[in-house]
C-alpha positions as CSV (number, residue, x, y, z in Angstrom):
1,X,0.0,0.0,0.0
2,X,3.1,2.2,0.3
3,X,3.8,2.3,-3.1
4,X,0.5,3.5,-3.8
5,X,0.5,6.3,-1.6
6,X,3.7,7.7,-3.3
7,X,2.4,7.3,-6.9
8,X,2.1,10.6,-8.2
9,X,0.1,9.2,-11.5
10,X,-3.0,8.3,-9.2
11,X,-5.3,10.7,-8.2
12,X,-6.6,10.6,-5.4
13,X,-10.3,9.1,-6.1
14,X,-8.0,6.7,-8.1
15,X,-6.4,5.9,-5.1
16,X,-9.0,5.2,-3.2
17,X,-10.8,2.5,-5.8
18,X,-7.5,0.5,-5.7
19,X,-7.0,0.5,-2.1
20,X,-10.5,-0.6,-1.9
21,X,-10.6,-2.8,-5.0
22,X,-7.1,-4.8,-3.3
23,X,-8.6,-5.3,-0.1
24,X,-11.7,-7.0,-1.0
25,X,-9.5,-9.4,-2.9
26,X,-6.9,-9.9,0.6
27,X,-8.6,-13.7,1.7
28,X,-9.3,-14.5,-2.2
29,X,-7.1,-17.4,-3.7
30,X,-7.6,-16.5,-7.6
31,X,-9.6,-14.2,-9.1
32,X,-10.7,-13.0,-13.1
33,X,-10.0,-10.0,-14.2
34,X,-11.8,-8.5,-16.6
35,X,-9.1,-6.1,-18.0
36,X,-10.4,-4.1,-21.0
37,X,-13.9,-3.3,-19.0
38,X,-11.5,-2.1,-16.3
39,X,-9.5,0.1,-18.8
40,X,-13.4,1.4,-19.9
41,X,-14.0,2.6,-16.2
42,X,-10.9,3.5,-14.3
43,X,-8.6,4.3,-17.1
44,X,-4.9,2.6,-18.4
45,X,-2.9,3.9,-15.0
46,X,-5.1,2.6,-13.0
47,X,-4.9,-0.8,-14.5
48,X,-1.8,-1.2,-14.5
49,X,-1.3,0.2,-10.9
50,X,-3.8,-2.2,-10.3
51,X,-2.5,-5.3,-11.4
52,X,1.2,-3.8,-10.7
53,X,-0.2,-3.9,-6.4
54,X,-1.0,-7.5,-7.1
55,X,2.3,-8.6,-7.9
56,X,4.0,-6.9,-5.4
57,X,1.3,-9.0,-3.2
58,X,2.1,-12.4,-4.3
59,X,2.7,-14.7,-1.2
């Protein structure tokens, strides 16, 4: 979560949604992503902050 507080691409509503979207998926195994309907909603930077967070997660 530390990197995402210091990226200076994310706004802060942006920042929000991903802290929110990671920590519903914290007690999740696997999970789908559907990518381009993300990129519809949230934007490219996003995305790939997104899915940047989850590998930075990885166990």
């Amino acid at each position: 979560m530390t990197k995402i507080d210091n990226d200076p691409n994310l706004s802060d509503d942006e920042r929000k949604v991903l802290v929110r979207s990671l920590r519903k998926l914290e007690h999740m195994e696997q999970y789908i992503f559907n990518t381009l309907h993300m990129k519809k909603i949230y934007g490219d930077v996003f995305v790939k902050q997104f899915l940047s967070s989850l590998e930075l997660n990885k166990a």
